[in-house]
Each structure stands twice: as structure tokens, then as C-alpha cells.
N, CA, C and O atoms as CSV, one atom per row, in Angstrom:
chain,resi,resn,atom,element,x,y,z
A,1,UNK,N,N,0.841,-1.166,0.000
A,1,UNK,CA,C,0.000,0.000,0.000
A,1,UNK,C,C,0.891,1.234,0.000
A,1,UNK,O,O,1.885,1.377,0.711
A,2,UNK,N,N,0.282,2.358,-1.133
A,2,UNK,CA,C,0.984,3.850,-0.753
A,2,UNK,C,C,0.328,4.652,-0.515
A,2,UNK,O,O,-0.741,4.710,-1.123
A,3,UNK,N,N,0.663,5.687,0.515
A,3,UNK,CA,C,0.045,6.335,0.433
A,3,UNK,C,C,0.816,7.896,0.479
A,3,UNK,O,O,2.036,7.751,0.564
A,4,UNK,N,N,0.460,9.101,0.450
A,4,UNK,CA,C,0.897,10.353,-0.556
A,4,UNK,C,C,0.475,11.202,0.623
A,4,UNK,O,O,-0.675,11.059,1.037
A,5,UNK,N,N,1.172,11.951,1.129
A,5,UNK,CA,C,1.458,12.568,2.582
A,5,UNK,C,C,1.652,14.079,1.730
A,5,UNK,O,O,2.045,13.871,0.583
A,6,UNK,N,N,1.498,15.245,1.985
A,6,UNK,CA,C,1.943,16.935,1.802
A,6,UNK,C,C,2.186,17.003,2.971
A,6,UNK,O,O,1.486,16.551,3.878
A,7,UNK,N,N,3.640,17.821,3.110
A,7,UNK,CA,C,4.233,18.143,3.865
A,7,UNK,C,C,3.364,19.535,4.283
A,7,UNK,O,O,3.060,20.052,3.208
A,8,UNK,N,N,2.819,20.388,5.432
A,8,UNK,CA,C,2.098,21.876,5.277
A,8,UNK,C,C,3.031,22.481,4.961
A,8,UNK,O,O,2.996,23.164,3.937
A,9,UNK,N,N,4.375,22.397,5.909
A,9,UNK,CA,C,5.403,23.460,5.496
A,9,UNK,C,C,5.374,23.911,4.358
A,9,UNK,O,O,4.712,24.854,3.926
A,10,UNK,N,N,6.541,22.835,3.522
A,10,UNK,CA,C,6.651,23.026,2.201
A,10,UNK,C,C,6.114,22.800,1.118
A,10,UNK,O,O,6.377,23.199,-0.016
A,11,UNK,N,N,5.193,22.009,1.587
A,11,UNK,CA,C,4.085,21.444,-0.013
A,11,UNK,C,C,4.438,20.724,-0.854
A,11,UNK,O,O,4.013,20.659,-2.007
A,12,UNK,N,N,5.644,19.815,-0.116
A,12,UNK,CA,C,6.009,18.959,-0.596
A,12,UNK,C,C,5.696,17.711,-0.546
A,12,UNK,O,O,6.017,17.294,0.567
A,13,UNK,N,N,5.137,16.725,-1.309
A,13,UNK,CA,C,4.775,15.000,-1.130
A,13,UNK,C,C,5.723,14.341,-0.595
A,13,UNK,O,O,6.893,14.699,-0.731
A,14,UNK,N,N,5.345,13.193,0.148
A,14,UNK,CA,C,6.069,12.129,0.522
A,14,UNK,C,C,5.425,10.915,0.898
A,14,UNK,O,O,4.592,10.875,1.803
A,15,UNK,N,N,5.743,10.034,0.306
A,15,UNK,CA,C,5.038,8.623,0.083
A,15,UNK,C,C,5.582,7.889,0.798
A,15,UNK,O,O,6.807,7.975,0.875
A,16,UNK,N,N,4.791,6.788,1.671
A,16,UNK,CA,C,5.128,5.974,2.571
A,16,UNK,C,C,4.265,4.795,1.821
A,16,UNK,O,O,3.130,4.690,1.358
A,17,UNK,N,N,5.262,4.086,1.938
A,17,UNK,CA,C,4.871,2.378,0.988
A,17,UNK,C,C,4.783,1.142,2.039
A,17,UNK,O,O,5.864,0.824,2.534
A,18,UNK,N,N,3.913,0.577,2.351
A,18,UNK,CA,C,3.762,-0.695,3.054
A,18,UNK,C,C,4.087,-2.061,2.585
A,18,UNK,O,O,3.679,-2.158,1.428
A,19,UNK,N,N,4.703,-3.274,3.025
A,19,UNK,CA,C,4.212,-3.968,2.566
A,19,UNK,C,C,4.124,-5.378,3.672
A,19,UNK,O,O,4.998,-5.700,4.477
A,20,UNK,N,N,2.692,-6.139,3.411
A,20,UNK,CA,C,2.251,-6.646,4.518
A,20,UNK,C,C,2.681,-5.850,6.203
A,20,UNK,O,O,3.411,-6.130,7.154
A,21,UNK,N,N,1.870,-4.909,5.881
A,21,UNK,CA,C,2.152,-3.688,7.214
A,21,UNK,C,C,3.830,-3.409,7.589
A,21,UNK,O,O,4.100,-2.886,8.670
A,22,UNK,N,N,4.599,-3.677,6.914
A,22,UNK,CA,C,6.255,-3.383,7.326
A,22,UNK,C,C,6.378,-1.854,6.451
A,22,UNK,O,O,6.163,-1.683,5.251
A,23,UNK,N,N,6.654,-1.174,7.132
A,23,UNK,CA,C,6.880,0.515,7.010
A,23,UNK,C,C,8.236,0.219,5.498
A,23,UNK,O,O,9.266,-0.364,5.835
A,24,UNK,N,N,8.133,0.541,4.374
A,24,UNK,CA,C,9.270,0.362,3.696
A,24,UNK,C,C,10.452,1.680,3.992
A,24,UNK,O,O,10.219,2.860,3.732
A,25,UNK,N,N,11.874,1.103,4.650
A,25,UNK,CA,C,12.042,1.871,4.651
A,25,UNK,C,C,13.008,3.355,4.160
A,25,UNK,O,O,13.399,4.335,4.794
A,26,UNK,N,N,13.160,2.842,2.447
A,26,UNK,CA,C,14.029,4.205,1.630
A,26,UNK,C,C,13.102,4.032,0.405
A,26,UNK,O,O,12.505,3.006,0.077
A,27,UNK,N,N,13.098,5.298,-0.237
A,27,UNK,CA,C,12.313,5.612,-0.926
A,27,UNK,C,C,12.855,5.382,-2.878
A,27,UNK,O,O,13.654,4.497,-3.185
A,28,UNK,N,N,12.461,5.995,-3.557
A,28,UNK,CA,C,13.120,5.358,-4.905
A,28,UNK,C,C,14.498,6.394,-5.066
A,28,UNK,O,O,14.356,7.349,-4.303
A,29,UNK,N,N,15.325,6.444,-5.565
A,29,UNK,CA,C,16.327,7.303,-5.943
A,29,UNK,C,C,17.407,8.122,-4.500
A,29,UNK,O,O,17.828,9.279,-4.497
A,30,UNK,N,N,17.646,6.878,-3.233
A,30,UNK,CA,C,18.210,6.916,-2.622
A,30,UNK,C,C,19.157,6.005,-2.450
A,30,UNK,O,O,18.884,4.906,-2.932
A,31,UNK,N,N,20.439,6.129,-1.785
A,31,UNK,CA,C,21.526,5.529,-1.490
A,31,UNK,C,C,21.065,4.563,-0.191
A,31,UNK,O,O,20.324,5.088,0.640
A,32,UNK,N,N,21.454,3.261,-0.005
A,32,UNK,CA,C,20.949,2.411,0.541
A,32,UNK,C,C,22.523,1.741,0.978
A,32,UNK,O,O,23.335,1.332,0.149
A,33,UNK,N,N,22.720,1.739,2.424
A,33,UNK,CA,C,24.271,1.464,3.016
A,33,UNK,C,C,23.766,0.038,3.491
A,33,UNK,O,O,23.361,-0.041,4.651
A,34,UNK,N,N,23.756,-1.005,2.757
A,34,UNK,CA,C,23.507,-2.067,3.196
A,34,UNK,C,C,24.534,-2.620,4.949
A,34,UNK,O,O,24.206,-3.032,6.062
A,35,UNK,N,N,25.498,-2.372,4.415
A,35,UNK,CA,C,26.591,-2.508,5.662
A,35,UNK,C,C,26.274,-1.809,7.140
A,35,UNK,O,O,26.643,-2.289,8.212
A,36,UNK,N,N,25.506,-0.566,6.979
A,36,UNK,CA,C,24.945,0.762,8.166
A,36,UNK,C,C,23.720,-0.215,8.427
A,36,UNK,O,O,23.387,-0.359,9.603
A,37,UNK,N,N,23.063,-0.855,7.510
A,37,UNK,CA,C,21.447,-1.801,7.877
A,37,UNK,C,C,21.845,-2.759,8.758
A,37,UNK,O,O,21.237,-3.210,9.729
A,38,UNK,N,N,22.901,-3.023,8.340
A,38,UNK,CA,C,23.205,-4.943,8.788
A,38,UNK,C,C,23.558,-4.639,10.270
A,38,UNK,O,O,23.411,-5.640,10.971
A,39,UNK,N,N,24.070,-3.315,11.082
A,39,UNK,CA,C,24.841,-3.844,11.683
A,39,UNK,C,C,23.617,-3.342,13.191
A,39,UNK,O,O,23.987,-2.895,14.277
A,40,UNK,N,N,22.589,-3.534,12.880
A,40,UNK,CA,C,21.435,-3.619,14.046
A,40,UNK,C,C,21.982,-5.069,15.201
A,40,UNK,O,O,22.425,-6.196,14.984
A,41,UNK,N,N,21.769,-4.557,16.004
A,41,UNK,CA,C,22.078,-6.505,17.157
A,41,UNK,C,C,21.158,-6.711,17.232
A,41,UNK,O,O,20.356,-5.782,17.316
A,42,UNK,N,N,20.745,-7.973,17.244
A,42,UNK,CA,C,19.367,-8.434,17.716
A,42,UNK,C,C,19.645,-9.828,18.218
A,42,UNK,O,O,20.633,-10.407,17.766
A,43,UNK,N,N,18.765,-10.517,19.238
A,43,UNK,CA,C,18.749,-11.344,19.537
A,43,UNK,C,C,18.215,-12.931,19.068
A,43,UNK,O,O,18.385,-14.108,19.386
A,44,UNK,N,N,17.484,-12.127,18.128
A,44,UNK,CA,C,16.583,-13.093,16.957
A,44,UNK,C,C,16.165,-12.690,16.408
A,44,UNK,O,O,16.253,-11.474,16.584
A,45,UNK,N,N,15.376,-13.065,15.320
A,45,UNK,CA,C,15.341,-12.642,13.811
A,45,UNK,C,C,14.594,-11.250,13.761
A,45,UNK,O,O,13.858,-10.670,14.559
A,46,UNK,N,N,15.130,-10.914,12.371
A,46,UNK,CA,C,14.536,-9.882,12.187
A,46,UNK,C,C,14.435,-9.368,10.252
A,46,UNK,O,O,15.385,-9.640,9.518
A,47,UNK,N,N,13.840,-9.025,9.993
A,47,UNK,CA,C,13.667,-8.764,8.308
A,47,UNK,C,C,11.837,-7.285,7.960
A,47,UNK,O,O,10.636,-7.060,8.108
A,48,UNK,N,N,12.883,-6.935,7.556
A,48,UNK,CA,C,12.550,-5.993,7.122
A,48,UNK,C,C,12.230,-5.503,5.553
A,48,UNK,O,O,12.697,-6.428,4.887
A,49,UNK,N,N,11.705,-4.577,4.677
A,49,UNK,CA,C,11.798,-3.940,3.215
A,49,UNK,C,C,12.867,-3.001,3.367
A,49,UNK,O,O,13.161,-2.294,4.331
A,50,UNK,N,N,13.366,-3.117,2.304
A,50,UNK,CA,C,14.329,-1.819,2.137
A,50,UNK,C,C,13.504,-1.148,0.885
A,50,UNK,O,O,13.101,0.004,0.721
A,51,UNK,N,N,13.425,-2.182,0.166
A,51,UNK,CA,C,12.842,-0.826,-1.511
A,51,UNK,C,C,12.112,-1.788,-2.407
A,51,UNK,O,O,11.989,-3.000,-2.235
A,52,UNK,N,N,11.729,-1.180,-3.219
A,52,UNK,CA,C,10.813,-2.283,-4.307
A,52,UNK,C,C,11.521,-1.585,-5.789
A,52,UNK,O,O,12.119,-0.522,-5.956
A,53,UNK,N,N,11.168,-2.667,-6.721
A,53,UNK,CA,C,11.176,-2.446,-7.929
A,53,UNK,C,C,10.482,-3.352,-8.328
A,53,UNK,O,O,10.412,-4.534,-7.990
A,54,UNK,N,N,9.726,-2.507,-9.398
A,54,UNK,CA,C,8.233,-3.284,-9.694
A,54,UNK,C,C,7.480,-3.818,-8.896
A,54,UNK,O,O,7.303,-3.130,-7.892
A,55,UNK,N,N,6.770,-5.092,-8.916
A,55,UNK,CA,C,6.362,-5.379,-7.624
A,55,UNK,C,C,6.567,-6.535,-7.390
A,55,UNK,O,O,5.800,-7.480,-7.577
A,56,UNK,N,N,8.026,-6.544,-6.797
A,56,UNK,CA,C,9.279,-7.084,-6.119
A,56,UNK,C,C,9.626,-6.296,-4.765
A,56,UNK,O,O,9.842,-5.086,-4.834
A,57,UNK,N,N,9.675,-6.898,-3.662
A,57,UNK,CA,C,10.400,-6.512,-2.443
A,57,UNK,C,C,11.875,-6.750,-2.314
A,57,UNK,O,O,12.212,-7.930,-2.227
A,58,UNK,N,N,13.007,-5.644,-2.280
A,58,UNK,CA,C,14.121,-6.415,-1.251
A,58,UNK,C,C,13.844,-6.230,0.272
A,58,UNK,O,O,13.514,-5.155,0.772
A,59,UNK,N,N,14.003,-7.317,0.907
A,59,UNK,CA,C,14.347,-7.718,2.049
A,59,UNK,C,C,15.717,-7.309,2.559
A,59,UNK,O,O,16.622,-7.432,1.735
A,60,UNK,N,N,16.061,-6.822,3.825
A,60,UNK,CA,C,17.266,-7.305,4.700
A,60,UNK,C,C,16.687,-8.449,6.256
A,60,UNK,O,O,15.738,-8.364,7.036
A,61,UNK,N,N,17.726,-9.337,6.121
A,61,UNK,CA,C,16.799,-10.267,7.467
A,61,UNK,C,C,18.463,-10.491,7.963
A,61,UNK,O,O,19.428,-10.895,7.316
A,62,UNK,N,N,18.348,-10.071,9.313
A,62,UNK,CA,C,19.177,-10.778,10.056
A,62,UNK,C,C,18.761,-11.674,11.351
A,62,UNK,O,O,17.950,-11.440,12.247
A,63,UNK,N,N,19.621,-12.793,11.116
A,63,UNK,CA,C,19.031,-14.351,11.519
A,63,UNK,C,C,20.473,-14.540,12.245
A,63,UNK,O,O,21.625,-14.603,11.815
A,64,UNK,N,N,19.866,-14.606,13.592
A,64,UNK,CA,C,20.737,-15.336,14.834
A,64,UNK,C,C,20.246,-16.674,15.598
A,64,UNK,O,O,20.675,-17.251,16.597
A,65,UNK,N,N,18.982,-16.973,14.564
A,65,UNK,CA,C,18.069,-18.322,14.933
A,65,UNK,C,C,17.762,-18.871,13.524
A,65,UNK,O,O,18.177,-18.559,12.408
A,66,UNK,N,N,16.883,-19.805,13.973
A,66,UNK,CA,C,16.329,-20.351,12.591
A,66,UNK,C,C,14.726,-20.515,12.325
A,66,UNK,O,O,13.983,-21.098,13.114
A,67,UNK,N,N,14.386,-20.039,11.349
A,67,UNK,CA,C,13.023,-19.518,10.701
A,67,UNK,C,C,12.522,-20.441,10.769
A,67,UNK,O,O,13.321,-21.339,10.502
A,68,UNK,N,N,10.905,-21.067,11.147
A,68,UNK,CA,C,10.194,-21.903,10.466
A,68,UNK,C,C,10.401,-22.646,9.329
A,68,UNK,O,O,10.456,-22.028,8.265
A,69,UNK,N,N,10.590,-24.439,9.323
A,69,UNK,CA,C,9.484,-24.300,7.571
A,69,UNK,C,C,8.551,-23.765,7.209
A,69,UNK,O,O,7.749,-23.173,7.931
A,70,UNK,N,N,8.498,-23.888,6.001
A,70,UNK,CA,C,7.480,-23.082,5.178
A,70,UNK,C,C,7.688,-22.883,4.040
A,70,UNK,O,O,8.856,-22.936,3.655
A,71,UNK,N,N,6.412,-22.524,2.916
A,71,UNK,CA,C,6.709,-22.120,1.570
A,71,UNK,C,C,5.548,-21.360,1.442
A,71,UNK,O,O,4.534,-21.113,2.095
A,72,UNK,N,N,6.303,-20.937,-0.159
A,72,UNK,CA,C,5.441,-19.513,-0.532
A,72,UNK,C,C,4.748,-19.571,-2.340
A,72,UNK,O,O,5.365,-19.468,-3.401
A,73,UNK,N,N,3.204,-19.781,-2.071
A,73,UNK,CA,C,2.658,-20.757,-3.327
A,73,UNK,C,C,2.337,-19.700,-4.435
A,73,UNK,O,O,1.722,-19.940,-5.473
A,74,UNK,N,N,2.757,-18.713,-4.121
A,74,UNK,CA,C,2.755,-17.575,-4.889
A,74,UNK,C,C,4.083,-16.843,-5.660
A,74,UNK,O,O,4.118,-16.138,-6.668
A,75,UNK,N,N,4.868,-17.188,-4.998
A,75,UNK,CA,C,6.321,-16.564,-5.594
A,75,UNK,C,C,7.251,-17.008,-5.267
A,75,UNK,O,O,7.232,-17.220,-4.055
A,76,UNK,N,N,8.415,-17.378,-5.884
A,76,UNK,CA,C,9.978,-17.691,-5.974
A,76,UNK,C,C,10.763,-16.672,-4.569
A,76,UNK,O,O,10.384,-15.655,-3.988
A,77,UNK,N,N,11.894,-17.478,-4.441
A,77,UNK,CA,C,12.170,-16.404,-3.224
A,77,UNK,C,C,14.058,-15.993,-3.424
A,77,UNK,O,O,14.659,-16.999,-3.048
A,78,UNK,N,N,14.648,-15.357,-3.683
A,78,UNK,CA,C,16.222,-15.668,-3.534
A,78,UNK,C,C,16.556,-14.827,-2.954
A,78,UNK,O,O,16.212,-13.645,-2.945
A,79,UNK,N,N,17.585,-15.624,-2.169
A,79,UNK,CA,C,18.187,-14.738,-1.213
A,79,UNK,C,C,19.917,-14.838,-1.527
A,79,UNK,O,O,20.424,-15.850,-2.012
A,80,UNK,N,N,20.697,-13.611,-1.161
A,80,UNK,CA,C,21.579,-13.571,-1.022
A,80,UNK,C,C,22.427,-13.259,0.137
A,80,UNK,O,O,22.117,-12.310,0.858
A,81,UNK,N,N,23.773,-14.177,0.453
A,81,UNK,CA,C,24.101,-13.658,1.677
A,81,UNK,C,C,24.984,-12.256,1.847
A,81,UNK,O,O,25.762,-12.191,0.896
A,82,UNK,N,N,25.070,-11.565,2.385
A,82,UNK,CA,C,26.235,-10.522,3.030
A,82,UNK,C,C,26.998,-10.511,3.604
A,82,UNK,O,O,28.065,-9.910,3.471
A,83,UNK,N,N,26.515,-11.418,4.679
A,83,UNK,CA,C,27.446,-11.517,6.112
A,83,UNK,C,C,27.512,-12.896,6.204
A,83,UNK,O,O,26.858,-13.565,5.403
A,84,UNK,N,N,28.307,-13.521,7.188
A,84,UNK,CA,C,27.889,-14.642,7.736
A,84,UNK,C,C,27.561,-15.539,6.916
A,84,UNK,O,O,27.645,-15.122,5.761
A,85,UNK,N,N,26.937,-17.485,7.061
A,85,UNK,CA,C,26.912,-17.706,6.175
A,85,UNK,C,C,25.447,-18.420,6.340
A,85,UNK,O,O,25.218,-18.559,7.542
A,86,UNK,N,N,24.522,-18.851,5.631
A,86,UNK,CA,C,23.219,-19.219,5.835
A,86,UNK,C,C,23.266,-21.010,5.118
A,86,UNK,O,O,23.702,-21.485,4.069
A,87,UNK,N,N,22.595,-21.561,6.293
A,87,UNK,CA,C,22.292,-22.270,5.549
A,87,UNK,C,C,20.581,-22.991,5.028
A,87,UNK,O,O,19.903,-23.395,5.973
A,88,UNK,N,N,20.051,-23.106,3.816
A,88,UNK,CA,C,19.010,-23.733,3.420
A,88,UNK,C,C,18.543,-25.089,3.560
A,88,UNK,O,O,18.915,-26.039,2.870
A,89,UNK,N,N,17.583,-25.120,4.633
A,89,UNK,CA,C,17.583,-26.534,4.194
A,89,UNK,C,C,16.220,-26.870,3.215
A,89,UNK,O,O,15.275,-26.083,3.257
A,90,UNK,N,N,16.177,-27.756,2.567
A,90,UNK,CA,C,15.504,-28.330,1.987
A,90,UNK,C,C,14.634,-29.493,2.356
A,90,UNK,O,O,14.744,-29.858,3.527
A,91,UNK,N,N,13.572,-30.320,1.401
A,91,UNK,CA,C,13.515,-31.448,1.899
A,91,UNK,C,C,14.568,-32.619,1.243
A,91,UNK,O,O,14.659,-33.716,1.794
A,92,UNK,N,N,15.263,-32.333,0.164
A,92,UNK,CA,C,16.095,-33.276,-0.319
A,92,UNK,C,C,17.571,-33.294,0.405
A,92,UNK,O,O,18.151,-34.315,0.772
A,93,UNK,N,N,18.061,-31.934,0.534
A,93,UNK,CA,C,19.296,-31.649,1.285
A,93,UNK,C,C,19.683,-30.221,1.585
A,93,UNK,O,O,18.860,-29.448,1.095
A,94,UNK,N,N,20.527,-29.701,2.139
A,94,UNK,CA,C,20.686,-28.564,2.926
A,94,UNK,C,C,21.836,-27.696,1.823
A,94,UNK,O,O,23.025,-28.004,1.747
A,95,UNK,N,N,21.369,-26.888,1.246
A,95,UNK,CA,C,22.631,-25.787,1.092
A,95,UNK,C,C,23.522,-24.887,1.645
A,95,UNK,O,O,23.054,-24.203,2.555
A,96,UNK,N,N,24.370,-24.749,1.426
A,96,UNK,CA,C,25.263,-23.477,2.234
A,96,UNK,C,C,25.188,-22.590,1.571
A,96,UNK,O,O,24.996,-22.901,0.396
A,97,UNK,N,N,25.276,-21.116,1.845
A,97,UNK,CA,C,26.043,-19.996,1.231
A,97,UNK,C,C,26.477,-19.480,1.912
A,97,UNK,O,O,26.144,-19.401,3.094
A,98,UNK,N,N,27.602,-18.824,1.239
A,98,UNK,CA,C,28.342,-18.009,2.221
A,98,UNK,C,C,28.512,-16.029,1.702
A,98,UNK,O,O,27.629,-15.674,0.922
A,99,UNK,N,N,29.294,-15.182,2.012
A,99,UNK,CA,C,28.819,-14.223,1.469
A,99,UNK,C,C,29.329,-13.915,-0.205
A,99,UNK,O,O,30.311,-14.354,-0.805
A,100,UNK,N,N,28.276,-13.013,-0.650
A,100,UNK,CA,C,27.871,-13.135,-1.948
A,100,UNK,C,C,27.391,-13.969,-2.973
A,100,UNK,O,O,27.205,-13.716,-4.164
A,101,UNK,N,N,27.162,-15.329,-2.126
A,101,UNK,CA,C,26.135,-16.025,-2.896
A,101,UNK,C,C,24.764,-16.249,-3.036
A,101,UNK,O,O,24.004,-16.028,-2.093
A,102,UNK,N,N,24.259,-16.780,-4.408
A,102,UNK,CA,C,23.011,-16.296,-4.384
A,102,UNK,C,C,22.285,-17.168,-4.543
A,102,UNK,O,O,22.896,-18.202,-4.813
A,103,UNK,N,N,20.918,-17.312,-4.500
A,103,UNK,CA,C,20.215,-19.128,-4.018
A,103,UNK,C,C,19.136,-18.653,-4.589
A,103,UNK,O,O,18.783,-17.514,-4.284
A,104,UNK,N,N,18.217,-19.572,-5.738
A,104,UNK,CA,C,16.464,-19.402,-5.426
A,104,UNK,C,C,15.662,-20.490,-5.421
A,104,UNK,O,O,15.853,-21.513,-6.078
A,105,UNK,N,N,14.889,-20.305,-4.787
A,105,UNK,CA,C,13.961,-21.320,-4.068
A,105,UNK,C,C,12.668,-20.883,-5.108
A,105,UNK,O,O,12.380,-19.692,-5.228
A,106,UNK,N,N,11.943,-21.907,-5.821
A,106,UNK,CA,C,10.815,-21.883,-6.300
A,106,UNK,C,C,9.599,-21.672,-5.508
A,106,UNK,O,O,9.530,-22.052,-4.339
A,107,UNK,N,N,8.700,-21.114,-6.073
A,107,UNK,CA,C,6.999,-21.085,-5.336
A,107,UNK,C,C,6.918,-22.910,-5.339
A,107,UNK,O,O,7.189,-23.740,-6.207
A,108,UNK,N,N,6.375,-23.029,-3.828
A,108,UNK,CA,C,5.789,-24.254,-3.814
A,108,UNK,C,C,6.972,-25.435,-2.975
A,108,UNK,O,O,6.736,-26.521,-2.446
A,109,UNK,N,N,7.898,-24.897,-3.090
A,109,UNK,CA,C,9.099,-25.448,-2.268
A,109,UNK,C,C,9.456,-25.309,-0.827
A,109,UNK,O,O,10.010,-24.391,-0.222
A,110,UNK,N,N,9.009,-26.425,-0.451
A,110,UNK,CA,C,9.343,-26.499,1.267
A,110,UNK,C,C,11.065,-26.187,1.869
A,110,UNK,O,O,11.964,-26.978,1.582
A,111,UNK,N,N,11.262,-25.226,2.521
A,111,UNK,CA,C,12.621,-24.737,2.647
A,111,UNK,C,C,12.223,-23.818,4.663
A,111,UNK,O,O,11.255,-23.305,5.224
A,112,UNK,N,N,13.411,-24.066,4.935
A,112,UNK,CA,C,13.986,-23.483,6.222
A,112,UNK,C,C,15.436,-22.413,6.122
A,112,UNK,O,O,16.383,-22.610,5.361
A,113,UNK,N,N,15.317,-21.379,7.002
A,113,UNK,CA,C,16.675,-21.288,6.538
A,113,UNK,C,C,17.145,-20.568,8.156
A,113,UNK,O,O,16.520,-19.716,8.787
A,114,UNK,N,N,18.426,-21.236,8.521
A,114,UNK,CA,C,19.262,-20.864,9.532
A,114,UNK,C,C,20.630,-20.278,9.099
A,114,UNK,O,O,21.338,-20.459,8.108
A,115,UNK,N,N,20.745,-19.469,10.268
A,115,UNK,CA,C,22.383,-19.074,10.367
A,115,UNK,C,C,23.241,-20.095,10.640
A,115,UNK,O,O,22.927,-20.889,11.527
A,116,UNK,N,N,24.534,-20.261,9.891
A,116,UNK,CA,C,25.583,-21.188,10.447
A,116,UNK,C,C,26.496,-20.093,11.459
A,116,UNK,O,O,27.243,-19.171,11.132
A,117,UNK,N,N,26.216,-20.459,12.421
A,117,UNK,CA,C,27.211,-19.893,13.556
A,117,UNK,C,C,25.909,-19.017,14.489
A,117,UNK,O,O,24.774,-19.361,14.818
A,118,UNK,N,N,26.785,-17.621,14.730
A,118,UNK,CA,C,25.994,-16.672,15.453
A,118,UNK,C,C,24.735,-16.015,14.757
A,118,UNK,O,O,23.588,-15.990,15.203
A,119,UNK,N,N,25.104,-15.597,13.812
A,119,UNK,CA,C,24.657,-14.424,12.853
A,119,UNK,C,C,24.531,-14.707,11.590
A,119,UNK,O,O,25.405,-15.503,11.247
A,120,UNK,N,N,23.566,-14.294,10.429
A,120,UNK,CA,C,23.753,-14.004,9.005
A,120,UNK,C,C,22.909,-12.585,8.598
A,120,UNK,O,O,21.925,-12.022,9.079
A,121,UNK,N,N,23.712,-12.340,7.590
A,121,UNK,CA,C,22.644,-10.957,7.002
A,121,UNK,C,C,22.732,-10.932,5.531
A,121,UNK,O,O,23.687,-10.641,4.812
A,122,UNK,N,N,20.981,-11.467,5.103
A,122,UNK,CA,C,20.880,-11.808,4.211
A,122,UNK,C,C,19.739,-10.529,3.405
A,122,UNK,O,O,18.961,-9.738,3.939
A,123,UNK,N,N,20.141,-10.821,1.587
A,123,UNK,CA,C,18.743,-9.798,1.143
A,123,UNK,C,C,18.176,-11.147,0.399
A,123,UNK,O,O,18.587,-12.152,-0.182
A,124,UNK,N,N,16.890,-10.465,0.826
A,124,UNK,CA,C,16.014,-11.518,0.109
A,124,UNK,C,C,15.018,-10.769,-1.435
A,124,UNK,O,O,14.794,-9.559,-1.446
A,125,UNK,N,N,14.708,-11.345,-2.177
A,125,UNK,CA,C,14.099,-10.925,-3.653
A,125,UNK,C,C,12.887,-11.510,-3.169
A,125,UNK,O,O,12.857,-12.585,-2.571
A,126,UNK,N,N,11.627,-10.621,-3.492
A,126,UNK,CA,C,10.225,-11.600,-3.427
A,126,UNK,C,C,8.799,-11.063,-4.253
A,126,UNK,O,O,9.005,-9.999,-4.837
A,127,UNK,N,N,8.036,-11.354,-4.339
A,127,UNK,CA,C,6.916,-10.357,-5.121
A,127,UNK,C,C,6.487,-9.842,-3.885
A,127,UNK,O,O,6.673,-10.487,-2.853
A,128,UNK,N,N,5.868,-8.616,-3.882
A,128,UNK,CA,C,5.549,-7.936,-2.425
A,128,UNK,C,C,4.406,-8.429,-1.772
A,128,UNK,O,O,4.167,-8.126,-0.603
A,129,UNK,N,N,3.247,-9.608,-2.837
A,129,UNK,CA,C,2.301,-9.999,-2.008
A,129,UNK,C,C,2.764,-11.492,-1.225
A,129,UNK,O,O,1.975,-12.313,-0.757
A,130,UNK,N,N,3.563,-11.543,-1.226
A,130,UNK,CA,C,4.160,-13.045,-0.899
A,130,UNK,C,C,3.575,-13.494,0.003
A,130,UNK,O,O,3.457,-12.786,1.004
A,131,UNK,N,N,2.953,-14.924,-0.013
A,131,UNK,CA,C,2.396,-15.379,1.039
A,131,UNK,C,C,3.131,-16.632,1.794
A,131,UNK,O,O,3.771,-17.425,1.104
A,132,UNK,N,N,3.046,-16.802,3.136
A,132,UNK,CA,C,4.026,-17.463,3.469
A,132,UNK,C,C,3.396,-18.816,4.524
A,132,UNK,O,O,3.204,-18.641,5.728
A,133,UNK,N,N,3.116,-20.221,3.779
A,133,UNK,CA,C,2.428,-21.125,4.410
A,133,UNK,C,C,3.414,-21.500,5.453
A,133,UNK,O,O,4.562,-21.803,5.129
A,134,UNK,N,N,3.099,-21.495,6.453
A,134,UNK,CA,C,4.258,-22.146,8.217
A,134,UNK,C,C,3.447,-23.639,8.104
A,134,UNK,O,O,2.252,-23.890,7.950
A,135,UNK,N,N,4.669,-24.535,8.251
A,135,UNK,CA,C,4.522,-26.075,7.822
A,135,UNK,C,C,4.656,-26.234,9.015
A,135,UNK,O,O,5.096,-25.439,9.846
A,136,UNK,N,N,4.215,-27.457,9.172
A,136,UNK,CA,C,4.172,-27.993,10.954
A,136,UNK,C,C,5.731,-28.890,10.895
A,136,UNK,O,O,6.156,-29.457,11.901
């Protein structure tokens, strides 16, 4: 969702973009310090929007635990790592990546994904309505 804000001061617009209620948060034609994002602490997970193109979400998620199974019957998902190294599991077998590699998982594909070690900080690619079935 967008919606189109006037500033009174200046009379200037500013658009605030949602997606599944997460505040997106840089706008189109800004500098984006992935490295200044990553370096939040958290104790467990966390993922966020950074920006869209088209209607595609990037994600930043940093993972000091491990996510649910689950899949998404609507859209493909890839993620890339930054930091740290992630690993995928699957139902056939488990992938690694480590940083700058890049992984995609099809719509309809049962997948988990944990940090190997403490930490990972990953971006994820997705369509912005992505729906996300939690497998028992």
C-alpha cells in the first residue's frame, strides 16, 4: 500500500509504501548502506523492506536463529548472503552460502533457513504480495 502525505510546510509530497504492514524503509532514488542496515544486534530474527522495484520486495533479514518451515505458493524467493553464512535446508538436502552467494527457491518449495554460527545478514528478492504457508 501507498500512500501520498503533503508536507504543510513546504508542499512537498512524501510517500510511505507498506508492505504486509512493514513501514518500507528508503524511498526510490536513494543511497541504501547495506553494511549501516546490517549492523542492528538483535537477539533473533529480524527482516525488514528496504525498496521495491516493480512489484518485487528487497528484504534485509538478520538471523541469529532459525526460521520456520514453510513455503510460498505464490512466488519464488532468492536470497543472497552478506554476512555470515546461511544455511538452506531443503527437503532433499541442505545448502550453504556463504557471502555473496546467491540461491532461489521456487513457489511451492518447502525450505527453512538458519544461520551457520551466530549471525547471518541476508537480502532476500520476493513479489511484495508473498504469502508465506508455516509447515508444521
Amino acid at each position: 500500500m501507498q500512500l501520498k502525505l503533503k508536507c504543510t510546510a513546504t508542499g512537498v509530497y512524501i510517500y510511505i509504501v507498506t508492505i504486509n504492514n512493514d513501514v518500507m524503509k528508503f524511498q526510490p532514488l536513494t543511497v541504501i548502506d547495506i553494511s549501516s542496515e546490517s549492523r542492528i544486534k538483535t537477539a533473533d530474527y529480524l527482516n525488514w523492506p528496504l525498496c521495491m522495484i516493480n512489484d518485487h520486495v528487497v528484504r534485509i533479514s538478520i538471523m541469529t536463529e532459525p526460521f520456520y518451515w514453510h513455503l510460498h505458493p505464490d512466488s519464488d524467493e532468492i536470497f543472497l548472503v552478506i554476512e555470515g553464512s546461511l544455511y538452506i535446508d531443503l527437503e532433499t538436502h541442505t545448502a550453504e552460502l556463504l557471502p555473496g552467494q546467491l540461491f532461489t527457491i521456487p513457489k511451492n518449495v518447502k525450505h527453512r533457513t538458519r544461520p551457520k554460527g551466530e549471525r547471518s545478514v541476508n537480502l532476500t528478492f520476493e513479489h511484495n504480495a508473498i504469502t508465506t504457508v508455516r509447515l508444521p
